[in-house]
C-alpha atoms as a printed R data frame, in Angstrom:
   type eleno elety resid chain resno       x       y       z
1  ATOM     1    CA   UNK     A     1 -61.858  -2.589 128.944
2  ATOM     2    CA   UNK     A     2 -62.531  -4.568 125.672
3  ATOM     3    CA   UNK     A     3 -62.210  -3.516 122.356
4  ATOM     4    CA   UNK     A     4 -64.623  -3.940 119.622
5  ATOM     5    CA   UNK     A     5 -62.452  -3.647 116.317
6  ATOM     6    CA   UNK     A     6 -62.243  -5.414 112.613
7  ATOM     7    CA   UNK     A     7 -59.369  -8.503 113.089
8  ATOM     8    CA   UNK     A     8 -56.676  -8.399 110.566
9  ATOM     9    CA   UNK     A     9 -54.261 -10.890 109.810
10 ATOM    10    CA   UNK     A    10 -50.975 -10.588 111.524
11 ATOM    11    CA   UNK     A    11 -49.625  -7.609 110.232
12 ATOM    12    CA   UNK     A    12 -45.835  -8.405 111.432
13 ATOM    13    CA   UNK     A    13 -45.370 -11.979 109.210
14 ATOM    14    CA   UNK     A    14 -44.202  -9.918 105.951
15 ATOM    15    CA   UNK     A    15 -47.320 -10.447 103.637
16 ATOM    16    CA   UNK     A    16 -50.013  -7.894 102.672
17 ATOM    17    CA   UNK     A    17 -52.468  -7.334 105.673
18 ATOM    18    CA   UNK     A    18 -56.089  -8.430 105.148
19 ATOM    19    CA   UNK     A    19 -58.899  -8.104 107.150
20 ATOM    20    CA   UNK     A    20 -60.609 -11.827 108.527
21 ATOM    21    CA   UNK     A    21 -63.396 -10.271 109.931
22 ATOM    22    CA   UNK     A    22 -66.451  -8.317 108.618
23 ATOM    23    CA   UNK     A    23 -65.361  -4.212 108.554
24 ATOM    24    CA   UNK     A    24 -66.269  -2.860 111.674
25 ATOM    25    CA   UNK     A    25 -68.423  -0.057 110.515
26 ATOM    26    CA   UNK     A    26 -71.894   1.648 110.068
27 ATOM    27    CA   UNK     A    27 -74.932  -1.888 110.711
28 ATOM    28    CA   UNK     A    28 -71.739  -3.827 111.554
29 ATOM    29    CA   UNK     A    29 -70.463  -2.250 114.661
30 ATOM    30    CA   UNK     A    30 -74.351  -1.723 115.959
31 ATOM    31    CA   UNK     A    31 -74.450  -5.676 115.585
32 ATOM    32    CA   UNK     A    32 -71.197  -6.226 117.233
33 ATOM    33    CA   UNK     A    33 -72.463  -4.045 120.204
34 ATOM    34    CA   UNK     A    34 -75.526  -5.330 120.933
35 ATOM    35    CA   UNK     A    35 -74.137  -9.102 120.336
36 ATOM    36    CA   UNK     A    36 -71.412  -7.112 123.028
37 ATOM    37    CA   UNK     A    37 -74.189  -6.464 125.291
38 ATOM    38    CA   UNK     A    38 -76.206  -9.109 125.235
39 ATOM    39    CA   UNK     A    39 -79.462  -7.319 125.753
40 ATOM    40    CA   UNK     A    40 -81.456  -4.932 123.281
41 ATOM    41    CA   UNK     A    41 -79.729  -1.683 122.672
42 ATOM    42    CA   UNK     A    42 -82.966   0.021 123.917
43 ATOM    43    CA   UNK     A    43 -82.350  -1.136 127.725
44 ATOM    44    CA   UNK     A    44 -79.251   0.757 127.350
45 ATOM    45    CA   UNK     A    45 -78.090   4.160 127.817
46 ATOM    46    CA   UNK     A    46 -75.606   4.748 124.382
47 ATOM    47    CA   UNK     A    47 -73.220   7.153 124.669
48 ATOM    48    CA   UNK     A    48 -71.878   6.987 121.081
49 ATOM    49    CA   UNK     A    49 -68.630   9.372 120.045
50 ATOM    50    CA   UNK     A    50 -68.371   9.074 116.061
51 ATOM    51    CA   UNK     A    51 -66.181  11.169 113.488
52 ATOM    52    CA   UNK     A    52 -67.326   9.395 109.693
53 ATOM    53    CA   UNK     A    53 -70.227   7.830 108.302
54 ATOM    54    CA   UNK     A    54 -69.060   4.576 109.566
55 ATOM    55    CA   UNK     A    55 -70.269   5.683 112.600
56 ATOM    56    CA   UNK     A    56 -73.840   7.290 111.460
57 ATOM    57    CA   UNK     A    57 -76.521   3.786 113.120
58 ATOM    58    CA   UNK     A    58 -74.651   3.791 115.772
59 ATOM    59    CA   UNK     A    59 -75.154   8.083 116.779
60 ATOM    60    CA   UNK     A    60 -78.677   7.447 115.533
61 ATOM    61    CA   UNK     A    61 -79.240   4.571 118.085
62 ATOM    62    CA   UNK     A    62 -77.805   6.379 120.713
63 ATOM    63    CA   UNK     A    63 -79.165   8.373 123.816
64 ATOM    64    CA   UNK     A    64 -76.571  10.458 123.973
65 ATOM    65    CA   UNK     A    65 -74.643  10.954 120.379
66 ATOM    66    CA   UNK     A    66 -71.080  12.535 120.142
67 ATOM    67    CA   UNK     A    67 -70.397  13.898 116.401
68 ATOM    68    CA   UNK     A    68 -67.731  15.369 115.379
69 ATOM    69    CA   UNK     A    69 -66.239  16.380 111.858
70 ATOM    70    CA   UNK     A    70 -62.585  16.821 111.588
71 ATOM    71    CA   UNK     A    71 -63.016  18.520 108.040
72 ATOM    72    CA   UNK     A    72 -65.727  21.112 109.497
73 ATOM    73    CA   UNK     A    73 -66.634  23.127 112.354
74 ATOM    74    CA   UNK     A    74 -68.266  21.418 115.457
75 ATOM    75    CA   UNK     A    75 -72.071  20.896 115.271
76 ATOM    76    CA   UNK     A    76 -74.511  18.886 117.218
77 ATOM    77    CA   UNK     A    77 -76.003  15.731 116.390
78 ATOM    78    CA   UNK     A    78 -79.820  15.000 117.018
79 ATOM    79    CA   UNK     A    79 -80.988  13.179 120.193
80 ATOM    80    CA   UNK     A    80 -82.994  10.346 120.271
81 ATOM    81    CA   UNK     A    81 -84.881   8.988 123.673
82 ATOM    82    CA   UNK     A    82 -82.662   6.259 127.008
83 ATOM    83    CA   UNK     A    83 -80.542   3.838 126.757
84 ATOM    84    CA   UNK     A    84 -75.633   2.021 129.748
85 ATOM    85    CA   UNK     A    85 -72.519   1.372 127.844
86 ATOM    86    CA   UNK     A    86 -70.131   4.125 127.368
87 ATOM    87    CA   UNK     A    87 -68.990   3.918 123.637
88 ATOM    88    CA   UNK     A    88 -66.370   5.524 121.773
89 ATOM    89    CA   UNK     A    89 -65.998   5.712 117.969
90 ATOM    90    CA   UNK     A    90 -62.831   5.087 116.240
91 ATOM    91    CA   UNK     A    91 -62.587   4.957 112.497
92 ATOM    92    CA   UNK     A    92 -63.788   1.219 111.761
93 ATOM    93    CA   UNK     A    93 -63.463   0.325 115.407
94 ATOM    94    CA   UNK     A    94 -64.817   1.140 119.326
95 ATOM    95    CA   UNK     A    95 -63.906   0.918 122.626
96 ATOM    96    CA   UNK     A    96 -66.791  -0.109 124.878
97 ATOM    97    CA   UNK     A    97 -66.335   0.779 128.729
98 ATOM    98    CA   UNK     A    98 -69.129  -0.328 130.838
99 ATOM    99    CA   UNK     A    99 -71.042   0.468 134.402
């Protein structure tokens, strides 16, 4: 399993942490997957699991989208059309887990 996350600077040397890589959220972690991937996003069935807006282009380019609020009652997101990576949102970050 490899993790797709922002990089931070080492957050045990004493000084403020800081991130020293790009946020990984909303067109950011879509580019970080595919780049992941190495292939098109639309060879590959998505299933995306996302709790913010952070996670909003990746549900929406996504076979199978996961949303779920933790400040509202469960609803379903909108399906788009095929795509094989297991993904799973975290806030800023994802776990990818491949077939």
């Amino acid at each position: 399993m490899e993790l797709i996350a922002t990089e931070t600077t080492d957050p045990c040397d004493g000084t403020p942490i800081k991130l020293s890589s790009p946020n990984c959220k909303g067109p950011e972690k879509l580019r970080r997957l595919q780049t992941w991937l190495q292939e098109p996003l639309n060879s590959t069935e998505l299933h995306a699991y996302g709790d913010s807006r952070g996670d909003r282009e990746l549900l929406q380019s996504s076979v199978h989208p996961h949303w779920r609020s933790f400040s509202a009652p469960d609803r379903p997101y909108p399906s788009p059309p095929n795509k094989i990576a297991f993904l799973v949102g975290l806030p800023a970050c994802a776990k990818i887990i491949s077939h």
